[in-house]
C-alpha positions as CSV (number, residue, x, y, z in Angstrom):
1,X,0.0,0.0,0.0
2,X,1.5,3.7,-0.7
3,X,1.5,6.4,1.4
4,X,-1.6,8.3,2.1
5,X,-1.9,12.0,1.9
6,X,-5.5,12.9,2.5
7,X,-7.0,16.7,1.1
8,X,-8.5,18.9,3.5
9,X,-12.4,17.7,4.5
10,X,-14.3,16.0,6.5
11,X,-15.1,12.5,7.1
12,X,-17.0,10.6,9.4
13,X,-16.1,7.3,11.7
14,X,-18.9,4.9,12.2
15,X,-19.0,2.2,15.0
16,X,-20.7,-0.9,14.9
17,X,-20.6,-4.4,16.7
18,X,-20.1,-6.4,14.4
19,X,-17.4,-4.2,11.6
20,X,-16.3,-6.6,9.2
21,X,-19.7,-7.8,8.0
22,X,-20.7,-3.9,8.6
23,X,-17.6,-3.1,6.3
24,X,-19.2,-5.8,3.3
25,X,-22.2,-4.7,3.8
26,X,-21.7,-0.6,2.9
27,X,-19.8,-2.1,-0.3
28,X,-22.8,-4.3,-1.6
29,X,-25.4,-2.1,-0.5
30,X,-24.4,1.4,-1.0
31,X,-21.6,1.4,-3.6
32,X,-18.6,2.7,-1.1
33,X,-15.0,1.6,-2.2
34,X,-12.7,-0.4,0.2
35,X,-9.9,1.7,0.4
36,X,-8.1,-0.4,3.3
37,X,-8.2,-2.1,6.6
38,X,-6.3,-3.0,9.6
39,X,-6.7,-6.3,11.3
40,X,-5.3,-6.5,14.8
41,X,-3.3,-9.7,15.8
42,X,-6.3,-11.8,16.3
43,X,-7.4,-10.9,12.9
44,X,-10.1,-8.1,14.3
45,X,-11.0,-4.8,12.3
46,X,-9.4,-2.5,14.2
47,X,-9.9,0.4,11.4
48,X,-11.0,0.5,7.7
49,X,-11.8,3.1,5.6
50,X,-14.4,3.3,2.2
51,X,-14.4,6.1,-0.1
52,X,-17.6,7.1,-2.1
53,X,-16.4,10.2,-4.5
54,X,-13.7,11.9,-2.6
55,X,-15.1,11.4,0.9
56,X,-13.9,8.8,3.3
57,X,-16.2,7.2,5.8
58,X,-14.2,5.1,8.3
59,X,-16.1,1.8,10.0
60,X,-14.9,0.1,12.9
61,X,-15.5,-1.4,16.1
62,X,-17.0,-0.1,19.1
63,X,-14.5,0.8,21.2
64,X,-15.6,2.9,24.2
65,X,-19.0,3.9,26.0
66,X,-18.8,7.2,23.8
67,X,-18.0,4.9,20.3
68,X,-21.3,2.8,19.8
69,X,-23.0,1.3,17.3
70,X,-27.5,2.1,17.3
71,X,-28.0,-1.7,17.8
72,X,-26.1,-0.9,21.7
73,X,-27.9,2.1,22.3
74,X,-32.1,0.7,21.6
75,X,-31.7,2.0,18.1
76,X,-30.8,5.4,18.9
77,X,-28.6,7.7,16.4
78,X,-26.6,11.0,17.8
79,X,-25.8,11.2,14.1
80,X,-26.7,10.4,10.8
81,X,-24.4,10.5,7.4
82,X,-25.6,12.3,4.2
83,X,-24.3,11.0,0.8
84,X,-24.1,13.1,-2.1
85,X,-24.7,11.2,-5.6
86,X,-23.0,12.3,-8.7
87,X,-25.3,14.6,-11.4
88,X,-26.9,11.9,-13.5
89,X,-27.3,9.0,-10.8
90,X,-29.9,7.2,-10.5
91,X,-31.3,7.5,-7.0
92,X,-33.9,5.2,-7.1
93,X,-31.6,2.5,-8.6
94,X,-28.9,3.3,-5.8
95,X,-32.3,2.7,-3.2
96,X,-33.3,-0.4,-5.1
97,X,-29.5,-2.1,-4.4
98,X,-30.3,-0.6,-1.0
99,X,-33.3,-2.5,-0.2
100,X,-32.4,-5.9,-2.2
101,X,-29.3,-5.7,0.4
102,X,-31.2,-5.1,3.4
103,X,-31.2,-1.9,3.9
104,X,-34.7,-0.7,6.1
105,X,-35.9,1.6,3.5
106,X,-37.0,4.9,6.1
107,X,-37.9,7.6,3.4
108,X,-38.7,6.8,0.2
109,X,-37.0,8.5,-2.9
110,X,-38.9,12.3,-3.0
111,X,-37.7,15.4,-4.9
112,X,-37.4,18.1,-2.2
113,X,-38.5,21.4,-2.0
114,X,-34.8,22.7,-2.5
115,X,-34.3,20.5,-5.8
116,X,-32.4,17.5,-4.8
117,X,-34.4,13.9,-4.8
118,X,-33.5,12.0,-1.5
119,X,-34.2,9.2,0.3
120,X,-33.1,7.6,3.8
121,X,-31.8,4.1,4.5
122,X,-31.4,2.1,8.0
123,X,-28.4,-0.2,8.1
124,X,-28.0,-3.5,9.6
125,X,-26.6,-2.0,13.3
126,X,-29.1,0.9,13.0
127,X,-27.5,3.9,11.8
128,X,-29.4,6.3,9.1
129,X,-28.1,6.9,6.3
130,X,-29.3,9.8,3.6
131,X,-29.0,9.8,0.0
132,X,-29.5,12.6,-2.3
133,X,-29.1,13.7,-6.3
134,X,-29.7,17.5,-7.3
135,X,-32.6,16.8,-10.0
136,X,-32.9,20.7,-10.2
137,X,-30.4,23.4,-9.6
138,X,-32.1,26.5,-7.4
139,X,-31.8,29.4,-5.7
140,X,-31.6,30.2,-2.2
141,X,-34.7,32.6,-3.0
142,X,-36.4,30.1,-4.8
143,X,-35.8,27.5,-1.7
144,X,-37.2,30.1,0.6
145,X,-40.4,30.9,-1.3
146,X,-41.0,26.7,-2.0
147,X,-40.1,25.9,1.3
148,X,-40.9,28.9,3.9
149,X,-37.6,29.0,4.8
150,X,-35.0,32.3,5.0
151,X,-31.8,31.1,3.4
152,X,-28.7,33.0,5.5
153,X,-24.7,32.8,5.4
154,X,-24.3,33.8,9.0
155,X,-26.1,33.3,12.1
156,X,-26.7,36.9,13.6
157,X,-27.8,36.3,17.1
């Protein structure tokens, strides 16, 4: 493997009890790219990483009371994960392979009132996962007057 530099970003690490099958899972149902793993010396995922695009989404283990998968915590998420699609995708293929892997189809593909189509998945362990394709390029007036919303750049308290 070569040395990694990564870009400036963000990327998100996902826990879950059970990582490996986790780990096969994100590749069948939602497309992401093994980039790499580690196994520790009794063959464990201790850290893995999957790329969709340029992002990174790391999976791994629980490790701590503060790392823990949904299926520890009675289903509960303090996060969830949005995916951006590439122009052109289809979304409601992309939600199809979802749901023929298992995936716990939450939201069903919708075109939103700001012009992306979206829908919302459920893994395995119980964390949500979001999914959306701009369909229509708009505004931030025009997602104001469809929605009822006042677009801003700042927060002035």
């Amino acid at each position: 493997m070569t040395e990694q530099h990564r870009p400036k970003g963000l990327s998100s690490a996902i826990s879950y009890q059970d990582s490996k099958a986790a780990f096969r899972w994100l590749e069948e149902a939602f497309g992401f790219e093994p980039l790499f793993v580690l196994l520790d010396a009794d063959g464990h995922l201790a850290h893995s990483e999957m790329g969709y695009g340029t992002s990174v989404v790391m999976v791994g283990n629980e490790w701590s009371d503060d790392h823990r998968s949904p299926k520890s915590l009675g289903g509960r998420n303090t996060q969830s994960v949005h995916v951006q699609l590439g122009v052109g995708e289809d979304i409601d293929a992309h939600c199809d392979r979802a749901r023929s892997a298992g995936a716990a189809i939450i939201a069903a593909p919708e075109t939103q009132f700001y012009g992306d189509r979206t829908y919302r998945a459920r893994d395995p362990e119980g964390h949500i996962w979001t999914f959306g394709v701009t369909v229509e390029a708009k505004t931030a007036e025009e997602w104001d007057a469809e929605g009822g919303f006042t677009t801003k750049t700042r927060l002035d308290d």
